[in-house]
C-alpha positions, 0 to 999 in steps of 0.5 A: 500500500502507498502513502501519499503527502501533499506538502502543497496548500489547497487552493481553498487555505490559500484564498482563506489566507488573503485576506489576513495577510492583507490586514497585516500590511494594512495595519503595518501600513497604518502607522507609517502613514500616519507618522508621515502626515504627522512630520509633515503637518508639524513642518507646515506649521513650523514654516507658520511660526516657527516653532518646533513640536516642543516648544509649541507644546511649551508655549500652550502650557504657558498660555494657559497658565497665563489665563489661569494666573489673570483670572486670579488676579481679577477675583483675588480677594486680598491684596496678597492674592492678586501680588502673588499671581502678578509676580508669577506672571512677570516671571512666566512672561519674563518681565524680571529679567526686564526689570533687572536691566538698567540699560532699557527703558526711558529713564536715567540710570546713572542720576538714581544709582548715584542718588542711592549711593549717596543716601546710602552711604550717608544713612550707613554712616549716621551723617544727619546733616548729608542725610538732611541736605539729600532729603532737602535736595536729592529727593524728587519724584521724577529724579532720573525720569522715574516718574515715567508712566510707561516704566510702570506699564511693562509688569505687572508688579513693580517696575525697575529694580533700581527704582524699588531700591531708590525709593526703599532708601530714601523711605529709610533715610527719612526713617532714620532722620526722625530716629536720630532727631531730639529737639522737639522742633526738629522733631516737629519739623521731620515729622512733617517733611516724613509725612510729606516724602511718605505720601509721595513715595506711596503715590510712586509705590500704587503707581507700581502695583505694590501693596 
């Protein structure tokens, strides 16, 4: 008796096996395709802004934290709330670098660094009399252009960091002027120029959005 084997597949096992070998190469096909229209939209929309996937995807996370951070300014319920999201912001949107740089902006730098170094060096050294004729003469709200509408417009809080240093001195050598004064009328006298100098720096700090 002979045995036979046919090693050879039967046309039915050949057409059954089609279809599946043509959803393999469709699904092998699938994802190529779809990395391809992806490399191509993300060009088409770096020749648009620019930008590259990442920072697109930086630039959305910032936009959003930017809307979240002015909501809370608009319904912040103290004044701590609101400075707390304001300062934020000038950091998400690089406004304290701004801040940090004396060579931008429409004032003059050199006038109030070499104010300060004066009120400085006067209040350090107890010198009354340099401190009395800086607060007599040097003090001015527009010393060195700061009272420039459009220094205060750039942030959201504060304004040049050499401007909140000039002000925090002279507010602290008009301090130490009433601490060293002790003739009565002397007293009186600062009392009154201190009342006068502190108005005016509060109208320069609301202009800054400090509380």
């Amino acid at each position: 008796m002979a045995f036979s084997i046919n090693l050879l597949p039967s046309a039915s096992s050949i057409r059954a096996a089609r279809p599946e070998a043509k959803n393999i190469k469709q699904q092998q096909h699938q994802p190529a395709a779809a990395v391809s229209v992806s490399r191509i939209v993300g060009k088409l929309l770096y020749f648009k802004d620019g930008l590259t996937a990442q920072q697109r995807e930086e630039a959305r996370c910032r936009d959003e934290r930017r809307q979240v951070l002015l909501a809370r300014m608009q319904n912040a319920e103290s004044c701590c709330q609101w400075d707390a999201a304001a300062q934020e912001l000038d950091v998400l949107e690089g406004n304290e670098e701004w801040k940090a740089d004396t060579s931008t902006g429409d004032y003059n730098p050199d006038i109030l660094a070499a104010r300060l170094k004066d009120l400085d060096e006067a209040r350090m050294a107890g010198d009354v009399r340099t401190m009395m004729y800086l607060v007599r003469t040097a003090l001015s709200r527009d010393l060195g252009g700061m009272g420039n509408i459009d220094l205060y417009r750039h942030s959201y809080r504060g304004t040049k960091k050499l401007i909140e240093r000039y002000v925090d001195s002279a507010l602290q050598t008009i301090a130490a002027l009433v601490e060293h004064s002790t003739h009565p009328q002397t007293s009186l006298a600062m009392v009154t120029k201190t009342t006068a100098m502190t108005t005016a720096m509060s109208i320069i700090n609301q202009s800054q959005g400090i509380c």
